[in-house]
SENUDREN-416408 format. One record per residue (C-alpha): x, y, z; residue number from 1; residue in one letter. Coordinates in pm, whole numbers. Each point is the difference from the previous one (the first is absolute). Layout:
BEGIN
{east X | north Y | up Z | pos NUM | code A};
...
This chain:
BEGIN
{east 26795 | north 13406 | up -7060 | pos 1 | code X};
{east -339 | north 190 | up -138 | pos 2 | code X};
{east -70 | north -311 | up -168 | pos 3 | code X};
{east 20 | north -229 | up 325 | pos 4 | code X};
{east -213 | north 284 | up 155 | pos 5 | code X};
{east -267 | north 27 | up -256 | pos 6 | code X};
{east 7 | north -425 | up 61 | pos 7 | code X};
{east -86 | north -8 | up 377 | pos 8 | code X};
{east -251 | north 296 | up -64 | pos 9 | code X};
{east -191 | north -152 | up -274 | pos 10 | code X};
{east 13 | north -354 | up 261 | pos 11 | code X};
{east -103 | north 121 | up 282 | pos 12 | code X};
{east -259 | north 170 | up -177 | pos 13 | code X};
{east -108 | north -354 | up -166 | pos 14 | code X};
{east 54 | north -138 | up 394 | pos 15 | code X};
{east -230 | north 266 | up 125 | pos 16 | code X};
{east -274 | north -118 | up -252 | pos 17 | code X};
{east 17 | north -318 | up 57 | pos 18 | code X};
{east -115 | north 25 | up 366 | pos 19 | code X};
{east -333 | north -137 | up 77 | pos 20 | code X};
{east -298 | north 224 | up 66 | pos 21 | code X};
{east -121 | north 11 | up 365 | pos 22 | code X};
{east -338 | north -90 | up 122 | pos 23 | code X};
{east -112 | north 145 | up 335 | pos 24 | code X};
{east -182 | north -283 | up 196 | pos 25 | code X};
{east -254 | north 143 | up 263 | pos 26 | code X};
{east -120 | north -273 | up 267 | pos 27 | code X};
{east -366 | north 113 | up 40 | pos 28 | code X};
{east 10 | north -181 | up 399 | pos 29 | code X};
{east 266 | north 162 | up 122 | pos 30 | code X};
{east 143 | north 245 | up -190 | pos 31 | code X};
{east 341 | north -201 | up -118 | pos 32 | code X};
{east 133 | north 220 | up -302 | pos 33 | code X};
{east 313 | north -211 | up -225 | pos 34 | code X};
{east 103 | north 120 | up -319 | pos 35 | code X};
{east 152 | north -252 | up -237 | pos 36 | code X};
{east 46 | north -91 | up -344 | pos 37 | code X};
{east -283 | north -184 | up -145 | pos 38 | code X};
{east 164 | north -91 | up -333 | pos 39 | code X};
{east 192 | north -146 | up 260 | pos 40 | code X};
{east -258 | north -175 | up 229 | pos 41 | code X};
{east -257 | north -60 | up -294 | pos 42 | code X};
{east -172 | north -278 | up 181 | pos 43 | code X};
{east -287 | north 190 | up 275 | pos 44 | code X};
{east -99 | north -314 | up 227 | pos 45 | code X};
{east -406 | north -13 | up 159 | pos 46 | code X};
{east 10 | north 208 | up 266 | pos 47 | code X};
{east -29 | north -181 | up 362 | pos 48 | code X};
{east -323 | north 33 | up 108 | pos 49 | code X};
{east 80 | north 163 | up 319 | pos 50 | code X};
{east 115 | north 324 | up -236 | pos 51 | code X};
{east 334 | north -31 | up 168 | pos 52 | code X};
{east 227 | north 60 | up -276 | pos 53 | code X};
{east 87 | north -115 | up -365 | pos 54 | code X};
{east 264 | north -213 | up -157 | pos 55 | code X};
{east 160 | north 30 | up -357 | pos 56 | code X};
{east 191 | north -248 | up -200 | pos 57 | code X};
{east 259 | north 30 | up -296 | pos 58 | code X};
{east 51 | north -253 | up -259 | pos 59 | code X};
{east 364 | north -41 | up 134 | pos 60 | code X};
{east -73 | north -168 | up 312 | pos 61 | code X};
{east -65 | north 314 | up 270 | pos 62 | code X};
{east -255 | north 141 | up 203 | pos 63 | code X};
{east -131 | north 319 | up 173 | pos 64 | code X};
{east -175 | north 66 | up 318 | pos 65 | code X};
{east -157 | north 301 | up 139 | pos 66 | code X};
{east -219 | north -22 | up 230 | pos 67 | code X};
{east -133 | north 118 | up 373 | pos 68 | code X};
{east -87 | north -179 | up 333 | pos 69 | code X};
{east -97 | north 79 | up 319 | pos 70 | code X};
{east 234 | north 43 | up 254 | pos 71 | code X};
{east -178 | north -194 | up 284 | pos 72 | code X};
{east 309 | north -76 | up 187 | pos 73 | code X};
{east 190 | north 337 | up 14 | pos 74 | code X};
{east 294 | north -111 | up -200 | pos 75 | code X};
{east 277 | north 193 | up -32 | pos 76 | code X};
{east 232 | north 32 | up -288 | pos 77 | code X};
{east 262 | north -123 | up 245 | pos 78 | code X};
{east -196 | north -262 | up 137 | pos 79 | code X};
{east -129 | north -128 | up -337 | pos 80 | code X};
{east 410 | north 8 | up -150 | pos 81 | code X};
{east 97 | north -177 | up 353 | pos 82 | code X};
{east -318 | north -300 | up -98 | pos 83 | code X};
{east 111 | north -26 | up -357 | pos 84 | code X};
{east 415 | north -84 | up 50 | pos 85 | code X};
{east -91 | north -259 | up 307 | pos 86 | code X};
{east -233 | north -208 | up -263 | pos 87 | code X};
{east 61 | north -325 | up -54 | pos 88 | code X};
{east -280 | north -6 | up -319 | pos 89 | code X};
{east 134 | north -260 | up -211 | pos 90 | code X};
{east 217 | north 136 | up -318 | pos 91 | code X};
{east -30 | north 386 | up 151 | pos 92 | code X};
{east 286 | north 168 | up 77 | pos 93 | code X};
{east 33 | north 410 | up 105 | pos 94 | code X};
{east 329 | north 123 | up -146 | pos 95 | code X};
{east -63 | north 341 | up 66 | pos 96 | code X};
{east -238 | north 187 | up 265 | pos 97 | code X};
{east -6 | north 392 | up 77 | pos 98 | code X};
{east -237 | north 106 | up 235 | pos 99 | code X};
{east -93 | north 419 | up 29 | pos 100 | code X};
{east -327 | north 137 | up 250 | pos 101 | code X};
{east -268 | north -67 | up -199 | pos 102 | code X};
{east 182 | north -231 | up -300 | pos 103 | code X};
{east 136 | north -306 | up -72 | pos 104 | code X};
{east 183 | north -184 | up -298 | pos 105 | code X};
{east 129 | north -291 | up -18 | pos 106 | code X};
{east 168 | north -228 | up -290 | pos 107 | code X};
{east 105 | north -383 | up -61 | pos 108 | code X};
{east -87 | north -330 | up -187 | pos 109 | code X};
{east -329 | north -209 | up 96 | pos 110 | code X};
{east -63 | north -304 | up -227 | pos 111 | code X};
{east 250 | north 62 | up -225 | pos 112 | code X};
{east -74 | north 373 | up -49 | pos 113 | code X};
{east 138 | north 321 | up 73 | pos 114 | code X};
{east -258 | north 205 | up 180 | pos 115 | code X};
{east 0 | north 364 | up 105 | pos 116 | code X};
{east -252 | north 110 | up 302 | pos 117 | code X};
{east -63 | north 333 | up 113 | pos 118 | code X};
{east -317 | north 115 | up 242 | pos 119 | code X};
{east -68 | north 300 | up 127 | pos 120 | code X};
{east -180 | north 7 | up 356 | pos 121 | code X};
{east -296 | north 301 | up 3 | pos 122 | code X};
{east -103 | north 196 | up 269 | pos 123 | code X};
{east -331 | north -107 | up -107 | pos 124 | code X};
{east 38 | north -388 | up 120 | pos 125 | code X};
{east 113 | north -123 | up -368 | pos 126 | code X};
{east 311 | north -210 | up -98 | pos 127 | code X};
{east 23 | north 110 | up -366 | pos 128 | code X};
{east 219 | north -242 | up -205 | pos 129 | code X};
{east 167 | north -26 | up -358 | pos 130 | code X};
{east 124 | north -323 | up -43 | pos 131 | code X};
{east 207 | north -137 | up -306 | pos 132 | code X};
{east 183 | north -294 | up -128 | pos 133 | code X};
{east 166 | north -124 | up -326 | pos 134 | code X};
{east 272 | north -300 | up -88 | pos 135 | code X};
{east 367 | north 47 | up 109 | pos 136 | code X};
{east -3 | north -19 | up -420 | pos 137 | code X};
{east -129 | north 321 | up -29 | pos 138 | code X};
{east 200 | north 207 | up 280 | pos 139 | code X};
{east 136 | north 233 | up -230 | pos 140 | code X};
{east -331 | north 94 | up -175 | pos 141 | code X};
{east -262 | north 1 | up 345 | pos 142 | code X};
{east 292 | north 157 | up 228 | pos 143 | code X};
{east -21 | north 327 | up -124 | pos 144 | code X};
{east -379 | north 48 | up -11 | pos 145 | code X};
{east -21 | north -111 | up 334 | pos 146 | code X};
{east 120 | north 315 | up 164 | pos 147 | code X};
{east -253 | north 230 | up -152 | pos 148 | code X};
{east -282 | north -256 | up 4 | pos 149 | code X};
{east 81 | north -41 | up 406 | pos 150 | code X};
{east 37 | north 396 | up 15 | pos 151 | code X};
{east -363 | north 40 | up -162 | pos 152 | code X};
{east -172 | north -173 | up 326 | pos 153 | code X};
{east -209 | north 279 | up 165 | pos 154 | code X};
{east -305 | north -13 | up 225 | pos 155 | code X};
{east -299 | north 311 | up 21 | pos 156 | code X};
């Protein structure tokens, strides 16, 4: 028994140090804040010129978002979940929507991807968004960061 304990110490130690290092991305425009892991999302795309956001790519086939826009038609988080499951976009499909006051998440497939969404709607006129996606391949590895990357989103 001590030596099956001293075994899932000594792993979940070796689990523990394994876990990427987070980056703290700050959106200059409007304030968007995500935290990720950029050994993870190693790939920093040109940022739009509009300073809207920023997008990061692994080597496996996903992609981040996080980035800000203007809320110029009052959205609401209800509203925007309500918009998103009556699409009829081509190869997108929501599979699961939550809507809170001033959040939104949703989750599903689009173009043969899993995607996660979640936006926050500010007090200060901003939809601020964190947006990934990854191959069904790689569920097991991306599901997991997903949560605390989506958690990360904050506004000023």
């Amino acid at each position: 028994m001590r030596l099956h304990s001293s075994f899932l110490v000594i792993a979940t130690m070796a689990a523990t140090s394994a876990v990427a290092a987070p980056f703290t991305y700050v959106n200059d425009r409007f304030g968007t804040v995500c935290t990720f892991p950029d050994d993870v999302f190693t790939d920093r795309q040109p940022e739009p010129d509009n300073g809207d956001g920023q997008q990061w790519l692994s080597a496996d086939g996903a992609s981040l978002i996080c980035s800000g826009i203007l809320n110029v038609d009052d959205d609401t988080p209800k509203g925007f979940v309500a918009a998103e499951k009556a699409s009829k976009e081509p190869g997108y499909k929501v599979t699961y929507s939550k809507a809170g006051k001033d959040w939104a998440a949703l989750s599903g497939l689009k173009n043969g991807k899993i995607f996660y969404e979640r936006r926050l709607f500010g007090k200060d006129g901003i939809i601020r968004t964190v947006w990934v996606d990854y191959p069904p391949t790689l569920k097991s590895k991306y599901d997991p960061l997903v949560g605390a990357i989506a958690g990360s989103l904050k506004g000023p």
